[in-house]
Each structure stands twice: as C-alpha cells, then as structure tokens.
C-alpha positions in Angstrom: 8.1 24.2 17.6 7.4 21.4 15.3 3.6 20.6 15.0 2.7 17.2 16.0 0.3 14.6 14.5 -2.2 15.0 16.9 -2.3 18.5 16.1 -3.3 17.8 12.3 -5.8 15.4 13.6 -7.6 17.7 16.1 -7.7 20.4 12.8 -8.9 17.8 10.5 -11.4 16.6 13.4 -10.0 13.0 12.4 -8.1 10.1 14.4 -4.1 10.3 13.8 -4.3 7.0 12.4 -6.5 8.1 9.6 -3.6 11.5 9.1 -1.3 8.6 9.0 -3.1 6.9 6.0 -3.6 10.1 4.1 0.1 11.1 4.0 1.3 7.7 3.6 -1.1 6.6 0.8 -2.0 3.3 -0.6 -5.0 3.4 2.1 -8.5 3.9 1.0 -10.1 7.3 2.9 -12.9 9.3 1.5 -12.3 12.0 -0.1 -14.4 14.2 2.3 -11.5 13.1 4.8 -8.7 13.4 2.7 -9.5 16.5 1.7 -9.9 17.9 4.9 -6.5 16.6 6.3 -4.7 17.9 3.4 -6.3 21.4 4.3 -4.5 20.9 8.1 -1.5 20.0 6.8 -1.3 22.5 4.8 -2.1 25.2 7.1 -0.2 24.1 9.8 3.1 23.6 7.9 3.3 19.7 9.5 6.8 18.3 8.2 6.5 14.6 8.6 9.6 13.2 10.2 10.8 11.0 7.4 13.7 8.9 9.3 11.1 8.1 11.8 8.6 6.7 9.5 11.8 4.8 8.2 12.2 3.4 11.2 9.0 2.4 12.1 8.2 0.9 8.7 11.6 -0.5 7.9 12.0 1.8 4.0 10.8 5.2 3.2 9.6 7.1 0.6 13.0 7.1 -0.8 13.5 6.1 -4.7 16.9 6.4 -5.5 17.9 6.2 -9.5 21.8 5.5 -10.4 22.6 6.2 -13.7 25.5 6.9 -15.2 25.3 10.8 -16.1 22.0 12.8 -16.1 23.7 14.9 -18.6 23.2 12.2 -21.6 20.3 12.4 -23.5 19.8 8.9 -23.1 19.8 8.3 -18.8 17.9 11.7 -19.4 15.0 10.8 -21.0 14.8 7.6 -19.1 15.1 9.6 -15.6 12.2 12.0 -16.8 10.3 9.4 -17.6 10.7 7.7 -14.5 10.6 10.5 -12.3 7.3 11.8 -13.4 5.4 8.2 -13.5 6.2 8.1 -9.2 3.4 10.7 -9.0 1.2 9.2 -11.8 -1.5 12.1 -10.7 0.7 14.3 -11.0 -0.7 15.9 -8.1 1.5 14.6 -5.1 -0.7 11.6 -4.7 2.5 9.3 -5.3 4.2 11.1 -2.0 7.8 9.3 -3.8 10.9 11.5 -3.0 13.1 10.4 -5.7 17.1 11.0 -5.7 19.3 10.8 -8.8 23.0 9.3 -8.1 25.6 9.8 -11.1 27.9 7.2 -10.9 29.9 7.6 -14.3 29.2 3.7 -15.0 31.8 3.1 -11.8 30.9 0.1 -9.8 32.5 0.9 -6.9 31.1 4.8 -6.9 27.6 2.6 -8.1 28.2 0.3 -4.6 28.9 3.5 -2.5 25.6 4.8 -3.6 23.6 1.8 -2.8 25.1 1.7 0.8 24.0 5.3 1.3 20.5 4.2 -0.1 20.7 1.3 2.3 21.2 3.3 4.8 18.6 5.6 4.2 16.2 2.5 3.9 15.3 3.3 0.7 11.6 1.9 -0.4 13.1 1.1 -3.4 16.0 1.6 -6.1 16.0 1.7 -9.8 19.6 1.0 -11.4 20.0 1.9 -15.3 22.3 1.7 -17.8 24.7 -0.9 -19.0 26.4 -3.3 -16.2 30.3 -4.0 -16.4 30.8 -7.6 -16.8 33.1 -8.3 -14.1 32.1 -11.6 -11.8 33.4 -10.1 -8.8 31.5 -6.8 -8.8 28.5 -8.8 -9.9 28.6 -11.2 -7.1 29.0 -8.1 -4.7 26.2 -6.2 -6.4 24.0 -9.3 -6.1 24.3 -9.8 -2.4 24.0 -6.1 -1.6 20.8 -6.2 -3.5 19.8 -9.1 -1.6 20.0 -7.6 1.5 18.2 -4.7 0.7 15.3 -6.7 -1.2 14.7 -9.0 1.6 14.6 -5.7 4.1 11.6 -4.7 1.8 12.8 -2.3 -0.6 11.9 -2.7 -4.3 14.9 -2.9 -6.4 14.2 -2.9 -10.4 17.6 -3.3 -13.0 16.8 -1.2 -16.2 18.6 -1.2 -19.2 21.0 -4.5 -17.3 21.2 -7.9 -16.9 19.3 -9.6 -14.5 21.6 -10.2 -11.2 22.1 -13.7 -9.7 18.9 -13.4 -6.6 16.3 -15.4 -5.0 13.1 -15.3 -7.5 11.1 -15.0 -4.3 12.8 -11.2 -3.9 11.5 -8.4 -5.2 13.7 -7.8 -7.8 12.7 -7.3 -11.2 14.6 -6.6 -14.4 13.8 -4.7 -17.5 16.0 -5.5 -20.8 15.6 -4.0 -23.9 16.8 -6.4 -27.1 19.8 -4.2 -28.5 20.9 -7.4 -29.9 17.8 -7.8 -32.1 18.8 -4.0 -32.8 21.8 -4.3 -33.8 20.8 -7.3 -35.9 18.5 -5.4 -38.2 20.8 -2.3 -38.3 23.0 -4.4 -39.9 20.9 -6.1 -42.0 19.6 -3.0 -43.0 23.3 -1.8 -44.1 23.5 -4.7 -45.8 20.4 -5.0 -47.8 22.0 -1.6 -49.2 24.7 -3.2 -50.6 27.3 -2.2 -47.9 30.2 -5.4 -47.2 32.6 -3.2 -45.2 31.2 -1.5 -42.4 33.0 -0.5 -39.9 31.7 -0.4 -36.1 32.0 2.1 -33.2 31.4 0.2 -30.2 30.8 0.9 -26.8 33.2 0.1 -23.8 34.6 -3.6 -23.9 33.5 -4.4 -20.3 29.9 -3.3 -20.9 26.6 -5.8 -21.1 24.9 -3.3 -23.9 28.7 -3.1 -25.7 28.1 -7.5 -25.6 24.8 -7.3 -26.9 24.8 -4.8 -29.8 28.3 -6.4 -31.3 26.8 -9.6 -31.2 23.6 -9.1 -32.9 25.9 -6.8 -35.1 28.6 -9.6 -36.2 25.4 -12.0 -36.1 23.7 -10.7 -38.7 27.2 -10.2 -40.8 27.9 -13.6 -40.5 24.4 -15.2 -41.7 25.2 -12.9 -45.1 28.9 -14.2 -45.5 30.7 -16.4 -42.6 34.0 -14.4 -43.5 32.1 -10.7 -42.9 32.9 -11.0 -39.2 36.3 -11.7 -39.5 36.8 -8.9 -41.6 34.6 -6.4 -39.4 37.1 -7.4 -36.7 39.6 -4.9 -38.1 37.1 -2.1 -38.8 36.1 -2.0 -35.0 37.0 -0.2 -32.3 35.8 0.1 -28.7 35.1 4.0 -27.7 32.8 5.3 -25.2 29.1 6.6 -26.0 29.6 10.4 -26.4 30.1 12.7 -29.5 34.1 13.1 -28.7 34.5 9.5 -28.4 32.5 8.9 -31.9 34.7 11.4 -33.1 37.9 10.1 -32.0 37.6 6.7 -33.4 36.1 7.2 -36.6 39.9 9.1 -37.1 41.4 6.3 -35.9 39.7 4.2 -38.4 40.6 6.6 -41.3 44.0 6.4 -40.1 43.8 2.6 -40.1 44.0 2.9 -43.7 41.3 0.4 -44.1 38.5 1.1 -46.7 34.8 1.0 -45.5 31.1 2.6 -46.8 29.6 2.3 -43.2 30.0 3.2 -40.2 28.0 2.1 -37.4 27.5 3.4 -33.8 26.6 1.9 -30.5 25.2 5.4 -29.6 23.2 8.3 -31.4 26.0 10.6 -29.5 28.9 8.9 -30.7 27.3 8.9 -34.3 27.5 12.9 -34.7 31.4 12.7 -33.6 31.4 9.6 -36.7 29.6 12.5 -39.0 32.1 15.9 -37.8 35.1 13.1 -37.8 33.9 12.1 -41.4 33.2 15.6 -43.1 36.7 16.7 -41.9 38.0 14.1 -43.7 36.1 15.7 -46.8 33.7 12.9 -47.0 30.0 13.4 -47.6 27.1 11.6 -45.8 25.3 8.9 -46.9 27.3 9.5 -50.7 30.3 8.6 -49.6 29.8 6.9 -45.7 26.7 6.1 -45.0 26.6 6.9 -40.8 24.2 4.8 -38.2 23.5 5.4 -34.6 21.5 3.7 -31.8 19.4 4.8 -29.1 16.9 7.2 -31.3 17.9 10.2 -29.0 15.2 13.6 -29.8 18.2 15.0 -32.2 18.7 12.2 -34.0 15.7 13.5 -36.5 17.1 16.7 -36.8 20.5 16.1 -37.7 21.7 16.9 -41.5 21.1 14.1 -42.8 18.5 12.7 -40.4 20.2 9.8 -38.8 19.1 6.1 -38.7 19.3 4.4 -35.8 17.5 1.9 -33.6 14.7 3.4 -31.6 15.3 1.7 -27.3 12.2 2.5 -25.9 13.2 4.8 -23.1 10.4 6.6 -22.1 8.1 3.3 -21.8 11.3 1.8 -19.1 11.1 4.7 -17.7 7.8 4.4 -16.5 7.7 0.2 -16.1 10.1 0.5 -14.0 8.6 3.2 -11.6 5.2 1.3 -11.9 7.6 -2.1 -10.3 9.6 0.1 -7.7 6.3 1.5 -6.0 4.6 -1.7 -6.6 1.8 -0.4 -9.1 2.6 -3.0 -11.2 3.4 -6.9 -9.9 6.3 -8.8 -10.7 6.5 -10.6 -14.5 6.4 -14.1 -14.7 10.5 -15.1 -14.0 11.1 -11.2 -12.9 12.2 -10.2 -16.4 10.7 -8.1 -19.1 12.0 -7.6 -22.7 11.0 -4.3 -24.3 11.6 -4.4 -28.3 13.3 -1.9 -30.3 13.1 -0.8 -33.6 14.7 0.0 -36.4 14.4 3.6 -37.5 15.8 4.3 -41.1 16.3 8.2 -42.4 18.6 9.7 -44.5 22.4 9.1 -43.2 22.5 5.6 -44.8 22.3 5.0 -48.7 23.8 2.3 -51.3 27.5 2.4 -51.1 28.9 4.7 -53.9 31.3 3.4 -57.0 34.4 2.0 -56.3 37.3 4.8 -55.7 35.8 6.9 -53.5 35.7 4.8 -49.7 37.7 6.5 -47.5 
C-alpha cells in the first residue's frame, strides 16, 4: 500500500503542509525540518503522486528538452549543460525531472512532442536548435506555445528565433550571433589572402543556415562587391554531420571550380571537408585551408587543429535552465544574445602559389 502524506508527517512530527513545501521546494523551511522530512521520506519509500500535483497546481516538475539528436556533439553539450544546472546543488534540491525528445529538426515530430508535454502539463520546455523557416509551422508553433505559456509553463527558445507571442508570456529566447561568426570567419580567411572560398552550408530552410551565410557573404561583399556573386557557385547546402561535409566538398571538386578554402557551417561537417579533401590528395591548410563552426571538444584535437567559431554552448545551456525554473527573470524584450568567437588554429593558412587549388 502506497504511504500517504500524513504518514511522512506523523514520522517527521511536522504538519503535511510543511512535507508539501519540502518536496516541492522554492519554500523557505529550516533546515532542522527539512532535514528531518527528508529522513521520513526516505525511510518510508513515499512516491509522491506526480499527475496529482499536476493537477492541483496546473504544471509539474516536468522539463522537457527537444533537440534535434542527442547524439551530436553540439545538442550534446548544450543538453548536459542544461540538465545538470536544474539541480544547481547538485543534490536533488532542484526536484526537476527533465525528458529529452529527439525530433530530427522535424516540425511536425517537434509539434507532436509539445502536445505530449502539454499534456503532461509540463512546468516548462526548452526547444534548441535551428527553427525551419516555414510561416505556417511558425504560426502553429507560436500558438501552441501560447497556450501552454499562458497555462503557466515556462517555455525558453535556445539556439532559435524568437516566435511571434504576447511579451507579457513567459517566453524567453536565447540567440547566439552566428552571423557575427560567420562574419569574422570570413574575414579571417580573407585577411589570409584567400578570394575563393567555397562554403558548406547547413540546410536551406534552417534559421542558423540564414544567419551564418549571411554574415558569411557579408563580410565577402564589404572586401569586393563581386565576392558574393562568385561564392554563389562555390556553395552548397548539406546537412551538419561528418558524411554530409564529406559529400559536398566531392561535389565541389567535381564542380571543377577552383577554391583555397573551404568553410563549414558545422565542426562535424568540417572533418567530412578534411577526409573528402585528403582523398582528393590535397593537404590541409597547404593546399585547402578547412574551417568549421560550433568549437565542438574535437575540434582541438584534430590533425591540423581546426578553426572555427566557438557558440557558447555550455553557458545556453545553463541560461536557459536558470529561465525555465525561473531562477533567473525574464531579459528586458525576452531576448538574450550570447556572443561567439572566433577561434583560429592550424587548418587555415595563406593560400598556396597558383597551380595547385583543387
């Protein structure tokens, strides 16, 4: 039979309102008292019946984080990150159950995850990772949110653009400036001497794939107004893993057309660039000089050490579970920019003599 909790009250020589404000936190109780509730608890095995707090409070404990696969390096991080700032203490004081969703970057697999979360009356959600630009799913995504924000769950976009709600919502948005990035990545390519870079980008639909290309073609076009033009036919759109790096830096040897760069919209995709390169016979940065983005952990370890632009993952990670438990209030407008920088190593050099671009 399920103990009660009266039971952990009577053990704990305590009212069950005051058991109530120990497991459910945020309350202030003296530590004499916490203590000795814990002890019950603990030696009585209580359970507490989560859909029934739910219900009384209108959300739970519930976090739920969508990203797009735990697997990358990059929603990994950020996840960690996030996961272990919910029980700052790291004790249990946070009491946040926290549920990953993989959604492959599919909105309508991202929307059937929300209405699960919804219907769990989830305290609060954190979605990450690059939006796809398409009005309709925005306009759905923004009411859904809506609903759930106004039924008191916390809702924070990390990584995305902010979505068309009420200010007076809790909704808050953390962006990171791949745009500035991208800009210095390529300034920093250029600087070197480099005119033909070519550029692996990320999906077409994407809000990061908008921002990094523009800041990338920005900075190409305040060196020569013709650069971007010519960059047009040195780009193509892959996805952010090592096979899709891989895959397009071949089709941009096949494309016949000569380059001393190659830049990335992902550390991932930048080691297929490198394998697809070598095979080729080329040597990095003597022949190609190879840049990534993101500053993922093996991006210092690779042969050469690659440069890339540093998002500051771990830092969202925890901003955003400090807004979705309420540690932390809302910014001024709901929005917070975190920089990144520009982290240059070995892969890029000066581009070699004339005769040997691929």
């Amino acid at each position: 039979m399920a103990v009660t909790l009266a039971e952990v009250a009577a053990r704990a020589g305590v009212s069950p309102a005051t058991v109530s404000r120990v497991l459910n936190g945020g309350y202030p109780v003296a530590g004499g008292t916490r203590t000795r509730v814990e002890r019950a608890v603990e030696e009585l095995g209580y359970i507490a019946n989560a859909p029934a707090r739910a219900l009384a409070a209108a959300t739970s404990d519930l976090v739920g984080i969508l990203v797009h696969d735990i697997a990358d390096g990059y929603f990994g991080i950020l996840t960690g990150a996030l996961q272990h700032a919910l029980d700052p203490a790291g004790e249990g004081e946070a009491r946040r159950l926290s549920v990953v969703c993989n959604t492959r970057g599919v909105p309508a697999t991202e929307n059937a995850c929300l209405a699960l979360l919804e219907g769990q009356r989830a305290g609060g959600v954190v979605l990450t990772g690059a939006a796809a630009e398409d009005p309709q799913q925005t306009e759905a995504l923004a009411t859904r949110i809506a609903r759930m924000a106004a039924s008191g769950a916390r809702v924070v976009l990390c990584g995305r653009p902010p979505l068309p709600v009420s200010p007076a919502l809790p909704v808050a948005t953390v962006v990171f400036d791949e745009k500035g990035g991208a800009f210095r990545l390529a300034e920093h390519l250029l600087a070197l001497g480099h005119r033909r870079i070519a550029y692996v980008a990320g999906p077409p639909d994407r809000s990061s794939t908008r921002e990094r290309l523009a800041g990338h073609r920005e900075a190409l076009r305040r060196h020569d107004p013709a650069l971007p033009e010519a960059s047009a036919a040195l780009t193509v759109h892959a996805g952010s893993d090592r096979s899709a790096g891989y895959d397009a830096t071949r089709e941009l040897l096949r494309r016949g057309e000569p380059f001393t760069a190659v830049a990335t919209a992902g550390d991932a995709a930048a080691a297929g660039a490198v394998a697809a390169l070598r095979e080729a016979g080329l040597r990095i940065p003597e022949d190609v000089s190879v840049a990534g983005f993101d500053d993922l952990p093996f991006s210092q370890d690779t042969a050469p050490a690659l440069t890339t632009v540093r998002v500051p993952l771990r830092e969202a990670g925890t901003l955003a579970a400090q807004l979705v438990t309420g540690r932390r209030p809302l910014p001024p407008g709901g929005i917070t920019t975190l920089p990144t920088e520009l982290m240059v190593r070995g892969s890029t050099a000066p581009p070699p003599a004339p005769g040997r671009t691929p």
